[in-house]
C-alpha positions in Angstrom: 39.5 1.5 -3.9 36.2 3.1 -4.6 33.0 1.6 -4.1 30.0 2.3 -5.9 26.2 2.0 -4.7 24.0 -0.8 -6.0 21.7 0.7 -8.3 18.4 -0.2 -10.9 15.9 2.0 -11.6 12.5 1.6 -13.1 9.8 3.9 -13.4 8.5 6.9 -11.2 5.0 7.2 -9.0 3.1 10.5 -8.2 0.4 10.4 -5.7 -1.7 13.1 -4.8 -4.3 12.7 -2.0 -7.5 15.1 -1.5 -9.5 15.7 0.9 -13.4 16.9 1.8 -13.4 19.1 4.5 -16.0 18.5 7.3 -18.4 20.5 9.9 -16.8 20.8 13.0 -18.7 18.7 15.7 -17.7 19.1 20.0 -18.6 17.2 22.5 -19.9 18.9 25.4 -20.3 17.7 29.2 -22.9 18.7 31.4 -23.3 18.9 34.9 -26.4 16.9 34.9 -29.1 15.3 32.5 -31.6 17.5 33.0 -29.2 20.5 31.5 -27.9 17.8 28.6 -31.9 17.4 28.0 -32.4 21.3 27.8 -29.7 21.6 25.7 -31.1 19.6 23.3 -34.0 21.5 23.3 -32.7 24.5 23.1 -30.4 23.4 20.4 -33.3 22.7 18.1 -35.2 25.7 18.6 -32.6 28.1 18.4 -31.7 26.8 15.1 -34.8 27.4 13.3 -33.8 31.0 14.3 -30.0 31.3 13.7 -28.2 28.8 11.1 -25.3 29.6 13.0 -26.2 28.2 16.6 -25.0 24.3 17.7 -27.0 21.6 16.3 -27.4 18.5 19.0 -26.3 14.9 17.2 -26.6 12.6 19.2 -25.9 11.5 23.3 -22.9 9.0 24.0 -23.5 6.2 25.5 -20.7 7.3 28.3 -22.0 10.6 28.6 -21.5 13.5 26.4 -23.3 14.9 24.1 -22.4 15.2 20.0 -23.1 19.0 18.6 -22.1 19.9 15.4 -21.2 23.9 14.5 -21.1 25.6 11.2 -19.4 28.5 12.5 -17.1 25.9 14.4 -17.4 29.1 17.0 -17.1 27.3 20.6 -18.1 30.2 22.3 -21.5 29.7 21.0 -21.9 26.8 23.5 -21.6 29.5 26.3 -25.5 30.0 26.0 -25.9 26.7 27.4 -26.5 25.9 31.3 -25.0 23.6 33.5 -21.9 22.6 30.5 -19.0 21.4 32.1 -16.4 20.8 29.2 -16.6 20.8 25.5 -14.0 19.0 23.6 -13.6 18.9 19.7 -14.8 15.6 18.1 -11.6 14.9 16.7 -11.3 13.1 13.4 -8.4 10.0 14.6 -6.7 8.0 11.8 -5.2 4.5 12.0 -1.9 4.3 13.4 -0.5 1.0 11.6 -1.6 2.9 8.1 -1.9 6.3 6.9 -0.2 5.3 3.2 -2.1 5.6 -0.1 0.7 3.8 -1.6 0.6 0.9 1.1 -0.7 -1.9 -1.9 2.6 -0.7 -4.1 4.5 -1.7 -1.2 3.8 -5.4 -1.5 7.4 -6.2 0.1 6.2 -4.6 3.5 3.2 -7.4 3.6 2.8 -9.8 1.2 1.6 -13.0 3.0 4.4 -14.4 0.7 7.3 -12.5 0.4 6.6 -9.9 3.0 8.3 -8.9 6.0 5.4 -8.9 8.2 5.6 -5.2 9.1 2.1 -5.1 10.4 2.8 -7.4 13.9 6.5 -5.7 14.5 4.3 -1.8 14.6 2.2 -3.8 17.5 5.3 -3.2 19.5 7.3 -0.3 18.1 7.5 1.9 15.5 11.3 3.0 16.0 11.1 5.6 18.2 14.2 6.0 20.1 16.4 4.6 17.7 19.0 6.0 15.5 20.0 4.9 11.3 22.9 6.2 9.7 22.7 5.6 6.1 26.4 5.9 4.8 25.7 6.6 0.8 25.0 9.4 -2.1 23.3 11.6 0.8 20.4 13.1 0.9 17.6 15.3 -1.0 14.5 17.0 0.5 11.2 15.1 0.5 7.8 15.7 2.5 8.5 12.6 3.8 11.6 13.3 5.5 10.0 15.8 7.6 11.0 16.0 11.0 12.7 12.4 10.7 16.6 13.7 10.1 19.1 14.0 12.7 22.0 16.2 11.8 25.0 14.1 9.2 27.9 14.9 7.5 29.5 15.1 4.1 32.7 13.0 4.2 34.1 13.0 0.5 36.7 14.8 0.3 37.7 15.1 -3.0 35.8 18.7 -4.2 35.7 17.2 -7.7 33.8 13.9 -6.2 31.5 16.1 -3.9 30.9 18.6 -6.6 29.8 21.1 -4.1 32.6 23.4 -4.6 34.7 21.7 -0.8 35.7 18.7 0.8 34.4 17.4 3.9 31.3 19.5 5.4 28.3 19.6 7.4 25.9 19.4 4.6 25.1 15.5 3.6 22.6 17.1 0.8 23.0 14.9 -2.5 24.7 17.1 -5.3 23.7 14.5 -8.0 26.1 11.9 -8.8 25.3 11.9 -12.6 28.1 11.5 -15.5 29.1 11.8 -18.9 30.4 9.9 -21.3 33.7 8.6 -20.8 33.6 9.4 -17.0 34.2 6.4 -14.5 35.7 4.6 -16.8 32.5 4.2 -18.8 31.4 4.9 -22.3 28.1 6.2 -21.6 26.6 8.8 -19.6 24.5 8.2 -16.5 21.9 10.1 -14.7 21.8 10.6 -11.0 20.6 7.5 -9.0 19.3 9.5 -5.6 20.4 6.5 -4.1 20.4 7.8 -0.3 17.3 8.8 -0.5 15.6 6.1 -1.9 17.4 4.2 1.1 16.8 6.7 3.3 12.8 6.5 2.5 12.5 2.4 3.4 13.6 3.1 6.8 12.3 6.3 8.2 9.6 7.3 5.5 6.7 8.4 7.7 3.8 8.7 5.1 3.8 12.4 5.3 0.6 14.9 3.9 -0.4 13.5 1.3 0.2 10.3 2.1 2.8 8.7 0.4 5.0 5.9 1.5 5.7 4.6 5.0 9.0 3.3 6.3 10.0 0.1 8.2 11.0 2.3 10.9 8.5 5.5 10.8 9.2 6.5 14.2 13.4 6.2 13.9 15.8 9.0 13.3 17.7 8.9 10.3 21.4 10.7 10.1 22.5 10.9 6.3 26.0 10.7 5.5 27.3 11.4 2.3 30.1 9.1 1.2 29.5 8.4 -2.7 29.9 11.1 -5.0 30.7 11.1 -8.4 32.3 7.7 -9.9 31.4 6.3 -6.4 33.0 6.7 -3.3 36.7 6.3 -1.1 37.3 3.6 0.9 38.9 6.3 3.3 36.1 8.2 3.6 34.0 5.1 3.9 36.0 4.3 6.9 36.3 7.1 8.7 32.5 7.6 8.3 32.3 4.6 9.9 33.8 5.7 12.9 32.0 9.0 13.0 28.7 7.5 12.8 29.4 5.2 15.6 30.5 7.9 17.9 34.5 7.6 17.1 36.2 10.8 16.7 37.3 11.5 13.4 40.1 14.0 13.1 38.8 17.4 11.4 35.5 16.7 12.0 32.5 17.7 15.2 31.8 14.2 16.7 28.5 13.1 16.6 26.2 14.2 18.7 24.4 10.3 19.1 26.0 6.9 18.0 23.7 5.7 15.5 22.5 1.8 16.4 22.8 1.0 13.0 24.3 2.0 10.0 23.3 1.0 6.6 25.8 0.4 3.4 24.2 -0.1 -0.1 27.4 -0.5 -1.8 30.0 -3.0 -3.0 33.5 -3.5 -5.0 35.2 -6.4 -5.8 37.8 -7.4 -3.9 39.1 -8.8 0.1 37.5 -6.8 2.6 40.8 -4.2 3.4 42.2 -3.7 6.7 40.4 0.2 6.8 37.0 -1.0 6.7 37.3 -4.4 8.9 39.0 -1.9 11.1 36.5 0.7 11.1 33.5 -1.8 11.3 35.3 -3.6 14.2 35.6 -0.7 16.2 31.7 0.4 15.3 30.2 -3.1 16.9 32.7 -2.3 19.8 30.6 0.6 20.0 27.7 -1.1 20.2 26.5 -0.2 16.3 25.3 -2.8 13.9 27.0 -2.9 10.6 24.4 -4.0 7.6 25.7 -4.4 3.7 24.1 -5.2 0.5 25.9 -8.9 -0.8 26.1 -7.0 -4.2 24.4 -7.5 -7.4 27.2 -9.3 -9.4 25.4 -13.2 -9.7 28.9 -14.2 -8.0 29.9 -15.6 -4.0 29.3 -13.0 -1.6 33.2 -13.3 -0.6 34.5 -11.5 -3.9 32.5 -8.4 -2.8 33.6 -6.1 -0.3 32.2 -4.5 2.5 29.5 -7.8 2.4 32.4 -10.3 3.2 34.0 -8.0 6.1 33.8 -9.9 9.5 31.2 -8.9 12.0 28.3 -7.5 9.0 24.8 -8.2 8.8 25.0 -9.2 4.7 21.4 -9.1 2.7 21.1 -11.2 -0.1 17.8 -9.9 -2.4 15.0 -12.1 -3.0 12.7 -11.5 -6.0 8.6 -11.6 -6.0 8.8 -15.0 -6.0 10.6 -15.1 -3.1 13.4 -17.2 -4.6 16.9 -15.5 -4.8 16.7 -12.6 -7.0 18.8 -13.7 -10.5 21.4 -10.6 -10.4 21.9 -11.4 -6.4 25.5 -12.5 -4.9 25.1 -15.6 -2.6 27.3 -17.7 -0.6 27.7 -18.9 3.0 28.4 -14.9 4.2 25.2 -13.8 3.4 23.5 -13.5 7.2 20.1 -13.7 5.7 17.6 -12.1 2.9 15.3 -9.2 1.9 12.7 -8.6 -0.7 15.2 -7.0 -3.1 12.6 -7.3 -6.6 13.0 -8.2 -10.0 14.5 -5.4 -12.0 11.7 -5.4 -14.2 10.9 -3.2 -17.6 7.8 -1.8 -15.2 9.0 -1.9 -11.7 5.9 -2.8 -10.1 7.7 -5.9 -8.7 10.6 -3.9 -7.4 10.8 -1.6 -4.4 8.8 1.5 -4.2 10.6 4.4 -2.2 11.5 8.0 -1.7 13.2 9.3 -5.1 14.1 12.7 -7.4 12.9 13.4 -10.9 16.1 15.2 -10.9 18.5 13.5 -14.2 21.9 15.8 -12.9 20.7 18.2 -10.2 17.7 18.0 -8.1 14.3 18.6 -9.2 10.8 16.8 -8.0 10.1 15.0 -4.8 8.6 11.6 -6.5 8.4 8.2 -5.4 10.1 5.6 -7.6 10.7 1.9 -8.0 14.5 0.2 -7.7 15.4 -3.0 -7.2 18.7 -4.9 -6.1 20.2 -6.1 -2.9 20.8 -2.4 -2.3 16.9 -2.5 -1.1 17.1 -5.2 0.6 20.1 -3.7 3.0 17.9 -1.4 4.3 15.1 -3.1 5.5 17.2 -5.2 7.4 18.6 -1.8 8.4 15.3 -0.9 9.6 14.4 -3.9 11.4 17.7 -3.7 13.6 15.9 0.0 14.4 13.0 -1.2 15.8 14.9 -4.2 17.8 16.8 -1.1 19.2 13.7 0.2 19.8 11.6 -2.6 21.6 15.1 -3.1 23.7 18.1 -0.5 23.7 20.6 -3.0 25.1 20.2 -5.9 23.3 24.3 -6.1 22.0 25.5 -6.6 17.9 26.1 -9.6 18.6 22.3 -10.9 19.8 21.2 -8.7 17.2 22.7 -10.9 14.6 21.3 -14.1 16.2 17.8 -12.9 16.7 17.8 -11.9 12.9 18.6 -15.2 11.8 16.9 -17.6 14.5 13.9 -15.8 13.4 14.1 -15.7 9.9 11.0 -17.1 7.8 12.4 -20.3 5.8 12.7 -18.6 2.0 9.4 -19.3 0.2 11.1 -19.9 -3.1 14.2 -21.3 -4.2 17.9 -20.6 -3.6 20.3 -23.4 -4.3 23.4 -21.3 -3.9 22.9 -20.0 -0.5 20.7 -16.9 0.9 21.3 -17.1 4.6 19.3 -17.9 7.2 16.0 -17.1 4.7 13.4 -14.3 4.7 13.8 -11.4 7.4 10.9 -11.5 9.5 10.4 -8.4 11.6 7.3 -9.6 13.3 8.7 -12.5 14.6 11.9 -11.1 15.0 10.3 -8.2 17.2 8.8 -10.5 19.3 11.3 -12.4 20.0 13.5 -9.6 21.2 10.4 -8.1 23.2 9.8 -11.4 25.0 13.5 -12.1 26.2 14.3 -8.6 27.5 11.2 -9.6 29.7 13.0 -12.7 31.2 15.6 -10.1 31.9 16.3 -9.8 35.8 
């Protein structure tokens, strides 16, 4: 069986960001007031003399006093009595922000639809926990930097991997693009970049320039290539699985970290096999969360495999509405839902992430809109990251419960059944933050 990621595309963003450059201003301590006065004094003398020399600002009302510099030469401040310290008046940004593409990313905070990113970031970020997203791999992007752990290739068909080998060290993306009559398909189709537009809704940190920003800016991402051309093995599937979650995996280095999560944004029809249910089963004995996409096939969540294995967090997509999305799977297996978009002509309504111009190998780092309960998977994804984060032994199984007793009810409708309704990673976070305090 292969299985395929969950794929629509709409339309591409570029965002460039500049910025003014400013004079550099110190603060400087002094042993006493009378030297801060003289300072002062000096400071506006000397300048009339040498453009060069500190020019006072102003005092702070906890002591300190504000020069700025031109030359941004601190050893000017030497010809000062009686200074203590000087410190550089550091330009600080926002911490919750730093995104120029934050009003594109409507499903991060719409008072609507949203997933209330904004109150989960008053606890955590993600730092300290671990995603493995099992998919196409991975492509460079500024806003990967310093966010990827080590992965792995695991197809091991050459011809799938089309990187020359089988299984390797290297989860870079090769393209999964194909031609006509391929895949048992009349028409040709360009590479998706699928991993990394997953990759980007968990971990994107809203690099320089600003771009995008993650669920989970502060988690460590390990990419795993699984899907290659025409899709992906249920073998290799399974045995990445098993790597991911700290198995050993014959053939292959064991990881160095058991993710606490991996993500799968991919589905075929079909009874969830005995490789996979095993492979997930022994993953949540582990102590890893196992999240899946419920497909994109309008049908019950139970004809599409891995979303109907036992023991998986399954998304359902909701559109801008925040009613079930009309190409989403539903059913009573789907755990709960995510903004997944509505596969629009323009994309604005769908979900902007990290993306390739790239239409068979790779080209442009880009951001670019895709909708489909593949987006929704990993924001759940990164949601179980920060519960990781805010309390690294809360088990799989609380994990589940705390995503769906916190759940928003869905703000629009869903006759056919989305799960427990909209993920909520504020309330969600702080739920898991206040019961690890009643902990003994």
């Amino acid at each position: 069986m292969r299985l395929m990621p969950l794929v629509a595309l709409a339309s591409l963003v570029v965002s460039t960001t500049l910025v003014a450059a400013t004079p550099a201003r110190y603060i400087v301590h002094f042993a006493d007031a009378a030297s801060a006065h003289a300072a002062g004094g000096q400071s506006r003398h000397a300048r009339m003399a040498r453009a060069d020399m500190p020019r006072h600002v102003r005092s702070l009302a906890a002591g300190g006093e504000v020069f700025q510099l031109a030359s941004g030469n601190e050893a000017r401040f030497a010809a000062f009595p009686g200074v203590i310290s000087v410190e550089e008046d550091r330009l600080l940004v926002p911490t919750a922000i730093v995104d120029s593409l934050w009003k594109r990313q409507w499903y991060m905070h719409d008072p609507k639809v949203g997933v209330d990113a904004e109150v989960a970031w008053k606890y955590t970020r993600g730092a300290g926990a671990v995603v493995a997203v099992l998919d196409t791999g991975i492509t460079p992007h500024p806003e990967f930097d310093g966010q990827l752990l080590p992965g792995y290739d695991f197809i091991s068909d050459a011809a799938a991997a089309r990187d020359g080998d089988g299984r390797d060290a290297d989860p870079t993306d090769m393209g999964n693009w194909s031609d006509p009559g391929d895949c048992l398909s009349p028409q040709g189709k360009p590479s998706t970049w699928h991993g990394t537009h997953m990759a980007g809704l968990v971990v994107a940190r809203a690099g320089n320039p600003p771009g995008i920003v993650g669920l989970a800016p502060e988690a460590k991402l390990v990419p795993v290539r699984v899907l290659g051309r025409c899709g992906g093995r249920t073998s290799d599937i399974a045995d990445a699985i098993v790597w991911a979650s700290g198995g050993d995996v014959p053939g292959v280095p064991r990881i160095e970290r058991r993710v606490d999560v991996i993500n799968l944004s991919m589905g075929a029809t079909g009874a969830c096999g005995q490789a996979l249910r095993q492979a997930i089963e022994q993953a949540r004995s582990r102590g890893t969360v196992v999240v899946t996409s419920a497909g994109n096939d309008r049908k019950n969540v139970n004809t599409n495999t891995p979303a109907n294995c036992p023991g998986v967090v399954s998304v359902a997509a909701l559109g801008r509405d925040g009613g079930m999305a009309p190409y989403s799977n539903f059913g009573q297996q789907i755990t709960l839902s995510a903004p997944g978009g509505n596969l629009g002509e323009r994309g604005f309504d769908d979900i902007l992430s990290t993306w390739n111009t790239g239409k068979r190998g790779q080209e442009r780092s880009v951001f670019g809109y895709r909708g489909g309960t593949s987006v929704a998977s990993p924001q759940v994804a990164a949601l179980v990251a920060l519960m990781r984060s805010a309390d690294p032994d809360i088990g799989v199984d609380e994990v589940a419960s705390q995503l769906v007793d916190n759940a928003r009810p869905l703000p629009g409708r869903c006759p056919k059944g989305c799960g427990a309704g909209l993920m909520d990673a504020g309330a969600t976070v702080d739920a898991v933050v206040e019961d690890r305090g009643r902990r003994p």
